[in-house]
C-alpha positions in Angstrom: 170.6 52.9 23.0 169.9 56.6 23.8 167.8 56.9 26.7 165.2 60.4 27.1 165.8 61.9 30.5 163.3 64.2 32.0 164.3 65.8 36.0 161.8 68.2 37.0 159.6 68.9 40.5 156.5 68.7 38.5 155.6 65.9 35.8 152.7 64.9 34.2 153.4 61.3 34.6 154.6 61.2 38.1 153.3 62.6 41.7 154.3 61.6 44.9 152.7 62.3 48.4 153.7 62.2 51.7 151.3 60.6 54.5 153.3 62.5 57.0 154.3 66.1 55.3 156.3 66.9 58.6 158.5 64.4 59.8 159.4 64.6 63.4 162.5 63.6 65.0 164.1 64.0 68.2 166.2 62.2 71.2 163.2 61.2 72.7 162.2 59.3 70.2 163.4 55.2 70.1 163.1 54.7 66.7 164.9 55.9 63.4 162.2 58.2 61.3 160.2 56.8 58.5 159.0 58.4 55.3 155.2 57.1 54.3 153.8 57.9 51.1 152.6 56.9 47.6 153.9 57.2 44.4 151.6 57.6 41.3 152.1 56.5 37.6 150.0 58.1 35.1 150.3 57.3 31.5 147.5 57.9 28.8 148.5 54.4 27.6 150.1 51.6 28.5 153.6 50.8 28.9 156.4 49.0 30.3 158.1 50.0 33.7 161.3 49.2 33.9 162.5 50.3 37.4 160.8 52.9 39.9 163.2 53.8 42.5 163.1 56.2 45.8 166.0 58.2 46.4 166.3 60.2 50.1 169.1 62.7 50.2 170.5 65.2 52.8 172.9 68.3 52.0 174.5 70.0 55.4 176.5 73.2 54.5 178.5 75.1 57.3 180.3 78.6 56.8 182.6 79.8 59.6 185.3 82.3 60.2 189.1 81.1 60.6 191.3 83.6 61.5 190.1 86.4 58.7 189.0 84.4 56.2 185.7 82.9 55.7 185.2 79.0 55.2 182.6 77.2 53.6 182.5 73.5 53.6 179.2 70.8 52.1 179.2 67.2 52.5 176.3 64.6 52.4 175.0 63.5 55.8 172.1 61.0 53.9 172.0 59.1 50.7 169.1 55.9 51.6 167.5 54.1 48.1 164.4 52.3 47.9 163.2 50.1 45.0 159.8 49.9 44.3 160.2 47.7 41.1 162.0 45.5 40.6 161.6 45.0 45.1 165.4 44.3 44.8 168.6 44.7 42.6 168.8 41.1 42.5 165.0 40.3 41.7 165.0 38.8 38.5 161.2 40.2 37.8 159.8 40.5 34.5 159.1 44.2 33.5 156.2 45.8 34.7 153.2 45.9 32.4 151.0 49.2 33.3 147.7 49.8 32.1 146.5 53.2 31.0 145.5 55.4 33.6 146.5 55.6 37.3 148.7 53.0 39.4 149.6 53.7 43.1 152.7 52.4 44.8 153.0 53.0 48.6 156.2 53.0 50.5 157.7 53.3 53.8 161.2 54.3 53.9 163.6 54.0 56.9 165.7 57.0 57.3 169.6 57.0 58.9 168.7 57.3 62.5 170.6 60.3 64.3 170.4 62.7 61.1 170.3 66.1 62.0 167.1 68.3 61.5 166.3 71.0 58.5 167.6 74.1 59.8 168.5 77.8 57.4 170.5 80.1 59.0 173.6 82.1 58.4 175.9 79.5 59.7 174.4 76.1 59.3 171.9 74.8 56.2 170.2 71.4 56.4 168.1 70.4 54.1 166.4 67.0 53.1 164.7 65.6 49.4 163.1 62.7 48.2 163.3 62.0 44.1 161.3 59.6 42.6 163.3 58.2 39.3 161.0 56.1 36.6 162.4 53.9 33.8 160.0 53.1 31.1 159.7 51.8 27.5 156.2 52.8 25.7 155.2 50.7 22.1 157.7 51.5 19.5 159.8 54.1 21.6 163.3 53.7 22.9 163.6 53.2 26.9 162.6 56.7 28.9 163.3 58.0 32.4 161.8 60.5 34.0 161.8 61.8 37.9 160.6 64.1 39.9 161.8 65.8 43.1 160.1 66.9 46.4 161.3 68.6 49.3 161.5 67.0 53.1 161.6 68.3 56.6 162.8 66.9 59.4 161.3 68.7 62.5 163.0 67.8 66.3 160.2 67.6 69.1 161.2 69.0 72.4 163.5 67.1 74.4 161.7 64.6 77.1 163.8 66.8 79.9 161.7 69.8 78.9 158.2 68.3 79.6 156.8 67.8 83.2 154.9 65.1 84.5 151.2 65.8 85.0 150.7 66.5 81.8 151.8 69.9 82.6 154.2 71.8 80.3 157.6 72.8 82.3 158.0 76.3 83.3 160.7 78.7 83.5 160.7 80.0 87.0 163.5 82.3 88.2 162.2 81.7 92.0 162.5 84.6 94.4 165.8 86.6 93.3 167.2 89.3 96.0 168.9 92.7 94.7 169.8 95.4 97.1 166.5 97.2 96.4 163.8 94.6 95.7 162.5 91.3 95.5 161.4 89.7 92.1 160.0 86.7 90.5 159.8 86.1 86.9 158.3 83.4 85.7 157.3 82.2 81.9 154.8 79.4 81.4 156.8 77.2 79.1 160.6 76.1 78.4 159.8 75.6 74.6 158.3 77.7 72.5 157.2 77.3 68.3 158.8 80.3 65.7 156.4 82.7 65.4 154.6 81.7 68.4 153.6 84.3 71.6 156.2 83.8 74.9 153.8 84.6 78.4 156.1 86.6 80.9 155.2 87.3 84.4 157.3 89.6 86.5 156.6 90.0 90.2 158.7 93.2 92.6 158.6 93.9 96.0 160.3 96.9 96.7 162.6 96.7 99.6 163.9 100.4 99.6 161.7 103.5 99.6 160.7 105.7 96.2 161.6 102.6 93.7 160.3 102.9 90.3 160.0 100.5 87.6 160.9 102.3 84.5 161.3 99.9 81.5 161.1 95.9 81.0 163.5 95.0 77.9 163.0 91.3 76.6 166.0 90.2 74.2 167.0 86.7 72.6 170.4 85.6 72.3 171.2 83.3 69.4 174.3 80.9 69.3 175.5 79.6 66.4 178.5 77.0 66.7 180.1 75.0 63.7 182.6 72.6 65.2 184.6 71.3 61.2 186.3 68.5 60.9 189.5 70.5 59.4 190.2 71.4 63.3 187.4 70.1 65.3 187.6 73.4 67.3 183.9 75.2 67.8 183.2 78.4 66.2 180.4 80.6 67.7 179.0 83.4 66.4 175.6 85.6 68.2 172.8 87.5 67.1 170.9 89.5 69.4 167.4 90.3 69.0 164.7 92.2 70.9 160.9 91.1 72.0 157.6 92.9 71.7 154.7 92.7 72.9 152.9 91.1 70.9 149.6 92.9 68.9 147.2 93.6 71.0 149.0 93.8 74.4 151.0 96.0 76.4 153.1 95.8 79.5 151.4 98.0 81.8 154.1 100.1 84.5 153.3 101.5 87.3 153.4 105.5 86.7 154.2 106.2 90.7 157.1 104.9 92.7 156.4 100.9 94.3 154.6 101.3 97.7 153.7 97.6 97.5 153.9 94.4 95.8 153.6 94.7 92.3 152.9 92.5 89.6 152.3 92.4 85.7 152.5 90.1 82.9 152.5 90.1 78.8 152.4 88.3 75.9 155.7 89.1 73.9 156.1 88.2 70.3 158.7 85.4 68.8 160.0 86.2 65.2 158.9 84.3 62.2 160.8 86.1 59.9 163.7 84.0 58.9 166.0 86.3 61.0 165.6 84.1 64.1 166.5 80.4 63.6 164.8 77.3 65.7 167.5 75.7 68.6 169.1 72.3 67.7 170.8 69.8 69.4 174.1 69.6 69.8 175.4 67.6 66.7 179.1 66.5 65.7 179.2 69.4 63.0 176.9 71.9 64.5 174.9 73.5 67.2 172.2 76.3 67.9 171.3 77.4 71.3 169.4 80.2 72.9 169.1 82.4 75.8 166.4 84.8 76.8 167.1 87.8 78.8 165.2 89.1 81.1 166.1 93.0 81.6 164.2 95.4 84.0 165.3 99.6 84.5 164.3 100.4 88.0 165.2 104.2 89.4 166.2 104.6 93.1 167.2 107.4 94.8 171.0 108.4 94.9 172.1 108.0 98.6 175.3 110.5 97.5 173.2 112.9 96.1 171.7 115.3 98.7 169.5 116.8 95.7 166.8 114.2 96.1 168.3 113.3 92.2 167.6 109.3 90.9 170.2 106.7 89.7 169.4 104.1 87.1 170.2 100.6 88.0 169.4 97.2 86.0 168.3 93.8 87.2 169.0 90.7 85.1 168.0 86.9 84.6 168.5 85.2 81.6 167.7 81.6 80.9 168.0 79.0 78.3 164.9 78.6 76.0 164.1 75.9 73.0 163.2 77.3 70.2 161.1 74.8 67.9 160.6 74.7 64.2 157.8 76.8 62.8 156.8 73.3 61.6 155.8 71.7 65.0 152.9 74.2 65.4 151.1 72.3 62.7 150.4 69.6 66.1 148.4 72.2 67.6 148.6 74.2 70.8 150.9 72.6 72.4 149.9 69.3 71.8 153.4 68.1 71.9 153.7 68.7 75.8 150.8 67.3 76.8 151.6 63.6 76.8 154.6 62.3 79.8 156.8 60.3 78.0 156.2 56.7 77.7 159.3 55.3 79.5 158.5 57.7 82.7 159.2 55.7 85.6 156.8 55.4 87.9 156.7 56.9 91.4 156.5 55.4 94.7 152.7 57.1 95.0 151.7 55.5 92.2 152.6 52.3 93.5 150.7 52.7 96.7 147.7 53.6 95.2 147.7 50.5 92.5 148.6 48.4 95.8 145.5 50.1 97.6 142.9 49.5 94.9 144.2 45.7 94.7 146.3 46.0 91.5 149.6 44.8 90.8 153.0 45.7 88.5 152.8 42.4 87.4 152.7 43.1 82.9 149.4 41.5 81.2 150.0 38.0 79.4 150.9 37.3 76.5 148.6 36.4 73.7 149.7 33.1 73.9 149.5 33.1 77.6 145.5 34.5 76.8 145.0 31.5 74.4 146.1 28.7 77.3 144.0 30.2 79.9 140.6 29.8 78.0 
């Protein structure tokens, strides 16, 4: 028997939606990821269902450079079913009589744990989909199947080594650097920052040599880009460079006279969102993107071999590794992600004074069972 096929990302007979349209993953999470959702049937009239089925699938493609030639290599990193009806292969359950109208089926679907997250970028392309697949038989008409399929993406929350305690985000703080013509700080209020998002810099001087001048502040990202393929398991790296703005509306305000005293200044520089940049990643077996920011500042000094009073250009530098986070992750708010320690942080020996000092304990609460003895 001939059976109708229909594949498209839109139907008229089936939806599905996501209760979680983001789904976040990282190493700081325990637990493998879970899709959550509901799948809806819609028929004018009643038929027969056959089999509804949930397919989760994951493509990872990698292009590097061997020698002069350019590679390309794709292979499946996920491939996870779900049955809706019949609940199992081995179910021996009637078919499915369905109603005209509406029916809802809601799911949770386990995903492989350790699966990389969506990423697009010259080197590396990760991306995720779920298809719903429908086998039905309406009065008089041969057996039909029709699915539909939806895009997923898997966004990694910042590391727990990038978040402070306090419910404080962690900075980036170059401490007080020495140069043979000043003292500097530079500091930036977070270690991870969202695509897209504005990066605070704050650069402190102290000139220690007479006439210094601070003539330009360059902001630049480095991106890293490693495929490591199985063909050789040898890591191929290729970088981008990209410059930082400020971002609309402010300016990085020099001084237009040489440094008498301390000095200080700070910006709001703008990240990319433009596809050109990509987010960081962890380290995985086939892949890896890192990134640095650099910190560049053009100071002039007076030429000790020039007895013309002439100036000499010199450049200090500090650069430092940044997370980049997917575009995705602002959709938690303003850094909603950092303000919560993590739940396994250990607790410090302060902490256990002060419980001691108010009369409390490390003892854990009982059980419920425990609960239902002492009453």
């Amino acid at each position: 028997m001939m059976m109708w096929k229909r594949r498209s990302s839109v139907s008229k007979s089936l939806s599905i939606q996501l209760l979680e349209p983001i789904i976040f993953i990282g190493s700081n999470l325990e637990t493998s990821p879970v899709i959550r959702g509901t799948v809806n049937v819609d028929f004018q009239k009643s038929c027969i269902i056959k089999k509804l089925q949930l397919d989760f699938s994951g493509m990872m493609k990698t292009q590097w450079t061997q020698g002069e030639k350019s590679r390309r290599h794709q292979q499946n990193i996920a491939d996870s079913h779900l049955q809706l009806y019949p609940t199992s292969e081995s179910a021996l359950s009637p078919p499915l009589l369905l109603n005209s109208g509406s029916t809802r089926f809601s799911f949770e679907m386990p995903l492989p744990a350790g699966i990389p997250e969506t990423i697009s970028c010259s080197q590396v392309n990760v991306d995720y989909s779920i298809t719903v697949s429908l086998d039905y038989k309406k009065d008089g008409a041969s057996q039909m199947h029709e699915e539909i399929k939806k895009q997923v993406v898997l966004a990694r929350l910042p590391d727990t080594g990038m978040i402070a305690g306090e419910n404080y985000p962690a900075t980036i703080d170059s401490h007080k650097h020495f140069s043979n013509w000043c003292q500097y700080r530079i500091t930036i209020d977070t270690k991870t920052a969202v695509l897209g998002s504005k990066l605070p810099l704050k650069i402190e001087i102290a000139p220690t040599v007479k006439d210094l001048r601070l003539k330009q502040v360059f902001l630049q990202l480095v991106e890293r880009r490693t495929v490591t393929p199985t063909v050789d398991n040898v890591d191929h790296t290729t970088q981008s460079v990209y410059f930082l703005y400020p971002a609309k509306g402010h300016t990085l305000t020099l001084p237009n006279r040489a440094l008498g005293q301390n000095w200080q200044g700070s910006c709001l520089y703008q990240i990319p969102d433009d596809n050109s940049v990509s987010h960081s990643t962890q380290k995985y077996n086939y892949f890896g993107v890192s990134h640095l920011l650099l910190v560049s500042l053009l100071v002039s000094i007076p030429d000790s071999t020039s007895p013309n009073g002439r100036f000499t250009t010199r450049t200090i530098s500090f650069q430092t590794h940044i997370d980049l986070l997917d575009k995705h992750v602002a959709q938690l708010g303003d850094r909603e992600f950092t303000k919560l320690p993590s739940y396994d942080c250990p607790i410090s020996i302060e902490e256990i004074e002060a419980l001691k000092r108010h009369g409390l304990g490390l003892e854990c609460p009982p059980t419920y069972e425990e609960s239902l003895l002492a009453v």
